[in-house]
C-alpha positions in Angstrom: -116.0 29.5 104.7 -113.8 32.5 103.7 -111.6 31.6 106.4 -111.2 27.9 105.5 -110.5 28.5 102.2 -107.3 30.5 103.3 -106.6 28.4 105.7 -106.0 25.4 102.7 -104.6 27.6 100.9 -101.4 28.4 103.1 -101.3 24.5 103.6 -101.1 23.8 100.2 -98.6 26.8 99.4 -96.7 26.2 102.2 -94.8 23.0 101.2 -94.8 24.5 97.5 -92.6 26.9 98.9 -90.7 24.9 100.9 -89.9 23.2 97.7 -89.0 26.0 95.4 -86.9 27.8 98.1 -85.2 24.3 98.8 -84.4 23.6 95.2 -83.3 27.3 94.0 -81.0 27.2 97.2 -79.1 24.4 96.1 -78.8 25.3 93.1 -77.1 28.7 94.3 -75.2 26.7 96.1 -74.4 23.7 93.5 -73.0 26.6 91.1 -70.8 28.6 94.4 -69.4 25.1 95.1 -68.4 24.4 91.1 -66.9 28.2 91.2 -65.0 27.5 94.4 -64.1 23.5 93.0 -62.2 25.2 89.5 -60.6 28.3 91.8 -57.5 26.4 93.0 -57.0 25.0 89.3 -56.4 28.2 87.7 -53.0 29.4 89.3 -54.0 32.5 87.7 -57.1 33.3 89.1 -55.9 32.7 92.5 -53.1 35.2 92.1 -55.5 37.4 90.7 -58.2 36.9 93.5 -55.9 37.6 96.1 -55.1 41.4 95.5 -59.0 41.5 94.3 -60.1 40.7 97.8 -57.4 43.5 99.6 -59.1 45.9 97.0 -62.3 45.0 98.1 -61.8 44.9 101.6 -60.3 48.4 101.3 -63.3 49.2 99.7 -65.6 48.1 102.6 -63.5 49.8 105.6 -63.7 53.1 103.0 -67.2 52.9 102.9 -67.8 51.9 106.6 -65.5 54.9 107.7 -67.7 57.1 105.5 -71.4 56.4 106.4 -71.9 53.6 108.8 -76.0 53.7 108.3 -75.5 53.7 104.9 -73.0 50.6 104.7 -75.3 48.7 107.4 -78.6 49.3 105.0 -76.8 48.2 101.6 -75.5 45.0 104.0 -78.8 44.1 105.2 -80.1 44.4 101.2 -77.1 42.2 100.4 -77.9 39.8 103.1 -81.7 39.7 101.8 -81.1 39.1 98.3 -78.4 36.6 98.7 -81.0 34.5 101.3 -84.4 34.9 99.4 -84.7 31.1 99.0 -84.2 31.1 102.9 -87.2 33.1 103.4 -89.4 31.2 100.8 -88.7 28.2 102.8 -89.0 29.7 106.5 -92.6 31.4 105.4 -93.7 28.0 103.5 -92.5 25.8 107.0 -94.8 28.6 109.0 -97.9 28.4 106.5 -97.7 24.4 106.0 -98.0 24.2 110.0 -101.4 26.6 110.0 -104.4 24.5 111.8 -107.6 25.4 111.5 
């Protein structure tokens, strides 16, 4: 009986999570999109972008050349907290297809 209640309860939190993961990744992506849509507007910002991003790309190769297990474990963190909504919905799509 245990069992079966667990078993509903992934397949009723599975497409819940589907959901939320789906909707808080488009909104991520809705607001990159509207950033990205105003950048070639502003002729300032892109001339300011550009020696931004040769700072920060100096920046990565520094930090690469300095500890590479260090610069691989804060990328892997980065990659995770940018694609939580990912996970919400991979783990919801594996619980709402649990069969009893």
């Amino acid at each position: 009986m245990q069992r079966r209640f667990f078993e509903r309860a992934k397949s009723i939190a599975g497409p819940a999570l589907v959901v939320i993961g789906t909707f808080i990744l488009c909104e991520r992506l809705d607001r990159a999109a509207i950033q990205l849509s105003e950048l070639p507007g502003n002729s300032g910002a892109v001339l300011g972008a550009l020696p931004a991003a040769i700072f920060a790309a100096s920046r990565v190769v520094q930090a690469l050349a300095a500890d590479h297990q260090r610069f691989l474990e804060d990328f892997v963190k980065q990659i995770l907290l940018s694609a939580w909504p990912l996970l919400l919905v991979m783990v919801g799509t594996v619980w709402s297809r649990v069969r009893g």
